[in-house]
C-alpha positions in Angstrom: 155.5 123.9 177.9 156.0 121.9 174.1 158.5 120.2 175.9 156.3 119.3 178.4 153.8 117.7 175.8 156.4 116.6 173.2 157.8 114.6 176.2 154.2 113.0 177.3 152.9 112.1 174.0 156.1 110.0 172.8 156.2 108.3 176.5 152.5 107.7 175.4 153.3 106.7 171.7 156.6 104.3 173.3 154.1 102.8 175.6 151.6 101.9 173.4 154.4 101.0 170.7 155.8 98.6 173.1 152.3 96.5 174.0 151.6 96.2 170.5 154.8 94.6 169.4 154.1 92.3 172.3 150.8 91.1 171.7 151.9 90.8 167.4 155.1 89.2 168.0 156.6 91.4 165.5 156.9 94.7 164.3 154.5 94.1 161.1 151.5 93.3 162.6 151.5 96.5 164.3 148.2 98.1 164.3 149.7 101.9 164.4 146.4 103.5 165.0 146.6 102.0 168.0 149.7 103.9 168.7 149.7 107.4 168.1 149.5 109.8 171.1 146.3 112.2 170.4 142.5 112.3 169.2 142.4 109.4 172.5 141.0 109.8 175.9 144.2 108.6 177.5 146.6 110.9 176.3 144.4 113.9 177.1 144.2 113.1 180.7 147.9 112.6 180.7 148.1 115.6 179.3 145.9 117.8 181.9 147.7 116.2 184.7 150.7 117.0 182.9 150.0 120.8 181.7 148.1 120.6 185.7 151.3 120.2 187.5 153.8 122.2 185.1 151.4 125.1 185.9 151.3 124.6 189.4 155.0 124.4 189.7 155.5 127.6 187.6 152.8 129.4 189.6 154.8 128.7 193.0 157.7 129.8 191.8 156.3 132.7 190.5 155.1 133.4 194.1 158.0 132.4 195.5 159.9 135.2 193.2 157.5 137.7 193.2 157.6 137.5 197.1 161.2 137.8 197.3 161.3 140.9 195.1 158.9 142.8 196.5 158.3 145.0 199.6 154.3 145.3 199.6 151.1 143.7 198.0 150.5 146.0 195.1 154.4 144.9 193.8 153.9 141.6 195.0 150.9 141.6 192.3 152.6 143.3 189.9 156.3 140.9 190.0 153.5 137.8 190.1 151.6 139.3 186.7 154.9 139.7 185.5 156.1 135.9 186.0 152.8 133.9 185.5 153.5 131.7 182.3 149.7 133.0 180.7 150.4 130.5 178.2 151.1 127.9 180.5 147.5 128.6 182.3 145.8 128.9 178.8 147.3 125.5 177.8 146.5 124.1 180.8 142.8 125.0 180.3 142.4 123.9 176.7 143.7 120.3 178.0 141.2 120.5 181.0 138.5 121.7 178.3 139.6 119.0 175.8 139.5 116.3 178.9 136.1 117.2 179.8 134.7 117.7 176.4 136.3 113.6 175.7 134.3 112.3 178.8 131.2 113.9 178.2 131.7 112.7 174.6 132.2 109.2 176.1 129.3 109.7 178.4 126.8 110.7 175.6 127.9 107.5 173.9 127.7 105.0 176.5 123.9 106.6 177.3 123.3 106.2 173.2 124.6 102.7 173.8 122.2 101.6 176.9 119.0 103.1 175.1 120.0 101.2 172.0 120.4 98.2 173.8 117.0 98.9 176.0 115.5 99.3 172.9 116.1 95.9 171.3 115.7 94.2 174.5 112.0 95.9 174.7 111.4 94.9 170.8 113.3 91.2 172.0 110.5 90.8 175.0 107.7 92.0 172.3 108.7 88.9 169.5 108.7 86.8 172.8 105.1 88.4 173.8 103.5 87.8 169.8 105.5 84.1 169.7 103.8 83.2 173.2 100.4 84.7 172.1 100.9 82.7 168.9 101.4 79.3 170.9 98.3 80.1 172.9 96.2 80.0 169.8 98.0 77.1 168.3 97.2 74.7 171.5 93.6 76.6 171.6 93.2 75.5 167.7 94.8 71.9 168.9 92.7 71.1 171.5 89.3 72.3 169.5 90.8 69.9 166.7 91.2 67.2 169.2 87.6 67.3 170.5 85.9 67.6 167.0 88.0 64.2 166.7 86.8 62.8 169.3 83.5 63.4 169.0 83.7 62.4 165.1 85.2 58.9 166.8 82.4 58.7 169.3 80.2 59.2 166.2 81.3 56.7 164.3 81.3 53.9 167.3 77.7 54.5 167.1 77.3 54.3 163.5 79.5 51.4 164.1 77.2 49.5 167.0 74.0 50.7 165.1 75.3 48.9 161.8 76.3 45.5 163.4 73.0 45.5 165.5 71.0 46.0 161.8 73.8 43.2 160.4 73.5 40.8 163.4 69.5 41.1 162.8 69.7 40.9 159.0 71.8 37.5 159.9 68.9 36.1 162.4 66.6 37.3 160.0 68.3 35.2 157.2 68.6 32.0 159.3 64.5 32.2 159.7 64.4 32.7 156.4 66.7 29.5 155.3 63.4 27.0 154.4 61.7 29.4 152.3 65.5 30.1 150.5 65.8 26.9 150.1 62.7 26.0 148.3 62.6 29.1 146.3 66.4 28.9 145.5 67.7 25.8 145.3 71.8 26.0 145.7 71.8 30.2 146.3 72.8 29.1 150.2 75.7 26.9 149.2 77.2 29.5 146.5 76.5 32.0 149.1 78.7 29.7 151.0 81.0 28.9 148.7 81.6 32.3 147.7 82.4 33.4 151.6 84.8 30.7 152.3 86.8 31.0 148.7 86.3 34.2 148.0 
């Protein structure tokens, strides 16, 4: 039986020895944690199949022995009690147990892994939520901005109009007025002149 294991865990260790000098190139960049055959999911299993099928083998040929010795069932149970490698069957079910316990290990992890990774995909789609609601009231703040422009524009076309109507009649207003100017001013309309042509 610690032949058995001795033998599958430097198989394992050559095995893994051998891939890892092939993907360094050399024997220095060897990542040996990489390489040594327990604590690892792999050798385990190899390790139940192995301790599986040395038990198996030992069992039948217990049969097979206590059969041959023995005349009736009660010393056919007696020679096969007397053969059966117990500490073949106990190893075989602490590497079944250790097997299991590794995969449920894994299993636990990989759930841990999916709710962690559900998790920040909900908090992702919640940032997305808040950034679209903050969009929605930028364009709503955008487009109230744009019509309190507009109508400032529209308010200022008719400030606009209003003041050149008062300016075009103030000008009318002024050319009825020219005679009286004149007499009462002599020269104010040619400065005025003046004044708008040179500045």
């Amino acid at each position: 039986m610690l032949l058995n294991e001795v033998l599958v865990r430097t198989f394992y260790f050559i095995r893994r020895l051998v891939s890892e000098v092939k993907a360094k190139q050399s024997l220095t960049g060897v990542e040996w944690a990489k390489t040594l055959p327990w604590k690892n999911r792999t050798t385990a299993r190899m390790l139940t199949i192995a301790t599986g099928t040395f038990t198996a083998v030992d069992l039948a040929d217990a049969a097979i022995r206590a059969g041959l010795k023995s005349v009736d069932l009660g010393t056919f149970g007696a020679q096969l009690l007397l053969r059966v490698n117990f500490v073949g069957i106990g190893r075989f079910a602490f590497a079944v147990y250790s097997d299991a316990s590794m995969g449920s290990q894994r299993e636990r992890l990989r759930d841990k892994r999916i709710m962690i990774l559900s998790e920040q995909l909900h908090w992702a789609n919640a940032k997305v939520a808040y950034l679209q609601a903050d969009a929605w009231q930028t364009a709503e703040q955008t487009e109230t901005s744009l019509r309190e422009t507009e109508e400032a524009m529209r308010q200022s076309v008719v400030v606009f109009a209003r003041a050149s109507e008062d300016n075009y009649r103030s000008l009318v207003h002024i050319g009825q007025l020219r005679s009286g100017i004149q007499a009462k001013n002599p020269g104010l309309i040619a400065d005025i002149h003046d004044f708008l042509k040179w500045g």
